[in-house]
C-alpha positions in Angstrom: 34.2 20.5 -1.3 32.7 19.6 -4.6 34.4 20.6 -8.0 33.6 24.6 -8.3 32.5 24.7 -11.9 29.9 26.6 -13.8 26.3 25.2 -15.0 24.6 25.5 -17.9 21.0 24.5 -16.3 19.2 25.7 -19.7 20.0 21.8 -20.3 16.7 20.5 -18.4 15.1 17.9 -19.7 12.3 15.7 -18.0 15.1 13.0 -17.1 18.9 12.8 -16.2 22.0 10.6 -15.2 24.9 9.2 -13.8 29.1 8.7 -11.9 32.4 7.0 -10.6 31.5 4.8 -7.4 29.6 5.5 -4.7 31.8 5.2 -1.5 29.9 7.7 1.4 25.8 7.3 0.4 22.9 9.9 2.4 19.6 8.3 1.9 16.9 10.7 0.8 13.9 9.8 1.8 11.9 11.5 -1.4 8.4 13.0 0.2 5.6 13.1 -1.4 6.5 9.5 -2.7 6.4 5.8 -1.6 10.5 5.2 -1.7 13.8 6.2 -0.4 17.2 6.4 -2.5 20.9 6.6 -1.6 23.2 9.0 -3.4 26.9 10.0 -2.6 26.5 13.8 -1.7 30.1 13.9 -1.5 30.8 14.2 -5.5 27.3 14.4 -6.5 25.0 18.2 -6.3 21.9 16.5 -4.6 18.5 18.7 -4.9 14.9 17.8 -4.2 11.8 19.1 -3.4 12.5 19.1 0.3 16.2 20.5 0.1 16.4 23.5 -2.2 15.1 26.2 0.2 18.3 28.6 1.7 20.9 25.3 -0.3 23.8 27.0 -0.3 24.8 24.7 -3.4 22.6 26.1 -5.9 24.0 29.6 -4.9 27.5 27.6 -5.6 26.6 26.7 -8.7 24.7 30.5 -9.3 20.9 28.4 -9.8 18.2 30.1 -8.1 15.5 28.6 -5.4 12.5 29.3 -8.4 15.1 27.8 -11.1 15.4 24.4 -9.7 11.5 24.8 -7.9 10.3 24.9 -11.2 13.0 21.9 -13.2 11.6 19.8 -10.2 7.7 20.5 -10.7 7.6 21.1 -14.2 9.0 17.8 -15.1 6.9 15.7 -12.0 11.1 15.2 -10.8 11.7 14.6 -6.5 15.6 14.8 -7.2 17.8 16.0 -9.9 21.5 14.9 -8.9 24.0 16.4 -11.1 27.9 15.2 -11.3 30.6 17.4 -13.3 33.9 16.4 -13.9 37.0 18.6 -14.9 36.7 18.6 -17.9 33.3 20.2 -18.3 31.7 16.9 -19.2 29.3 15.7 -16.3 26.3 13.3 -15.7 23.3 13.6 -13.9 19.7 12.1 -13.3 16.4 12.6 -12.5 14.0 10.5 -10.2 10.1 11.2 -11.4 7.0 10.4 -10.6 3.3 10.2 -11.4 -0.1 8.6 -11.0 -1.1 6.2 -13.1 -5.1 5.6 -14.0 -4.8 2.1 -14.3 -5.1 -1.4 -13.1 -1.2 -1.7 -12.8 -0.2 -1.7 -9.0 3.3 -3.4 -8.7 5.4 -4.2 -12.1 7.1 -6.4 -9.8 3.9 -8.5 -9.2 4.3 -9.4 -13.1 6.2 -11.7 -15.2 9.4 -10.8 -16.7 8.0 -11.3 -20.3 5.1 -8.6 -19.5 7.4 -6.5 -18.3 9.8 -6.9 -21.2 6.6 -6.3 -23.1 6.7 -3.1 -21.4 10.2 -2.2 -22.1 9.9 -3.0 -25.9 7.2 -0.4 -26.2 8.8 1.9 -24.2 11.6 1.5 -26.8 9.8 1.9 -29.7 8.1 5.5 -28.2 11.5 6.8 -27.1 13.5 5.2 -30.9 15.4 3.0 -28.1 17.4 -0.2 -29.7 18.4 -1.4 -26.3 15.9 -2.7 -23.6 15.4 -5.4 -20.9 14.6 -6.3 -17.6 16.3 -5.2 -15.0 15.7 -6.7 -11.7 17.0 -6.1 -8.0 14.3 -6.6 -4.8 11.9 -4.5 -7.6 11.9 -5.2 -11.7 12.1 -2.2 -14.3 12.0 -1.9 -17.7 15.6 -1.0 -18.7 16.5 0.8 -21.5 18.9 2.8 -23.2 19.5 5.1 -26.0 20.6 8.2 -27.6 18.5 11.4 -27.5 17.8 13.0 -30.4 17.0 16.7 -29.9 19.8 16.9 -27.1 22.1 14.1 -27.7 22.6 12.7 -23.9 23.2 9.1 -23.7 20.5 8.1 -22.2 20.1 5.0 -19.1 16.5 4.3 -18.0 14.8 2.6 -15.5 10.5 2.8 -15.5 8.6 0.7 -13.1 5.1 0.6 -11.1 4.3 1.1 -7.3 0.9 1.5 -5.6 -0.3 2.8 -9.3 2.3 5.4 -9.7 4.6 5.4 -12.1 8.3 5.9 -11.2 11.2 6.8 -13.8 14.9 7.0 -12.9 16.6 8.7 -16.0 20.3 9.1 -16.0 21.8 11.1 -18.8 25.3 11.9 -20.0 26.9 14.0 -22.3 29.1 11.3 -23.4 29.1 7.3 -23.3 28.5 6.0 -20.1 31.8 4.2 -18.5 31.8 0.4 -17.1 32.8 2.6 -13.7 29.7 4.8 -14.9 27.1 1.8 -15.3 28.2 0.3 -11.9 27.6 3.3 -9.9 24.0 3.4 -12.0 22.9 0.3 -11.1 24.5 0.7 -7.0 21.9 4.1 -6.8 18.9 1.9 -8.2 19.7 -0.9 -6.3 19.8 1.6 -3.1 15.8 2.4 -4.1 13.4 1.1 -1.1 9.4 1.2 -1.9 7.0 1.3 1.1 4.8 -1.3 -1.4 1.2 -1.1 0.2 0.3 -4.8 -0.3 -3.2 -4.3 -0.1 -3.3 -2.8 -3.7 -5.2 -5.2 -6.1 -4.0 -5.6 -9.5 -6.6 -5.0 -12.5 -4.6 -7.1 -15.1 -5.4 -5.3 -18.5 -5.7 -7.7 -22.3 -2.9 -4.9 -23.2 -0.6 -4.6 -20.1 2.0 -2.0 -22.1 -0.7 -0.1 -23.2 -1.9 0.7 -19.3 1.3 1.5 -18.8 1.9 4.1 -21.3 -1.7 5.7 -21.1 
């Protein structure tokens, strides 16, 4: 049984974050999206938008069915996976999606330097110093910094799929851990697309700027 310990779910922003190594994985297949992602629901609280109704886990952790309805639809979030730890500290994240009106299709169809293009602007909108490409089967824009109405530490990864945009925000309320980043970077590299090929891209003279619209 997971760690018995009391939530504060006031803290709700529109992204989230991370934990120690994934050893047993459940693949969620997230609907009303275009992907699939594998979480350890033996040490992690797991909720989506498919999950929540009669989950005896937000009753564990005394979060009502509207409560985590509306964190989920009010911040466009298919899964908010939250990890605590003994000592109160804990780590969660926050998978998100929405429609882009653009030409992009698939940000893995473009070069690393448009997409760290992307990341640097990213950056500069969220007062990130740290950004890059991050690539598995899929590239993102990586980045990472500090928020500064909350204070998480913040681990990002933004990228495009049949014209939606997709963010994976893990947040903490202290430094992330090497063990920490691992485990990050085994739950995005867990994330499958159903990429509809067919999807032209409308390549844009400001590429970034589509993005962020």
């Amino acid at each position: 049984m997971k760690r018995n310990i009391c939530i504060l779910l006031s803290i709700i922003l529109s992204i989230t974050i991370f934990l120690p190594i994934t050893t047993y994985a459940e693949t969620y297949n997230l609907g009303g999206t275009d992907m699939s992602i594998s979480v350890d629901d033996t040490v992690w609280y797991v909720f989506t938008r498919d999950n929540i109704k009669n989950n005896s886990e937000l009753e564990e952790l005394g979060i009502t069915y509207d409560t985590m309805h509306d964190i989920l639809h009010n911040n466009e979030a298919y899964m908010d996976a939250i990890l605590y730890y003994e000592d109160g500290e804990y780590v969660e994240f926050f998978v998100r999606k929405r429609a882009l009106d653009t030409g992009i299709a698939n940000l893995s169809n473009y070069k690393d330097s448009e997409v760290l293009e992307l990341a640097k602007e990213l950056a500069k909108k969220q007062g990130a110093n740290t950004y890059s490409v991050y690539e598995n089967q899929y590239k993102f824009a990586k980045l990472e910094y500090v928020d500064s109405n909350y204070g998480y530490y913040i681990c990002e990864f933004v990228t495009c799929v049949n014209k939606d945009n997709y963010t994976f925000t893990f947040q903490s309320t202290s430094q992330f851990t090497d063990e920490e980043y691992a485990e990050i970077e085994n739950i995005v590299d867990s994330v499958k697309f159903d990429v509809d090929t067919s999807i032209k891209e409308k390549k844009t003279s400001s590429f970034a700027e589509s993005v962020l619209e």
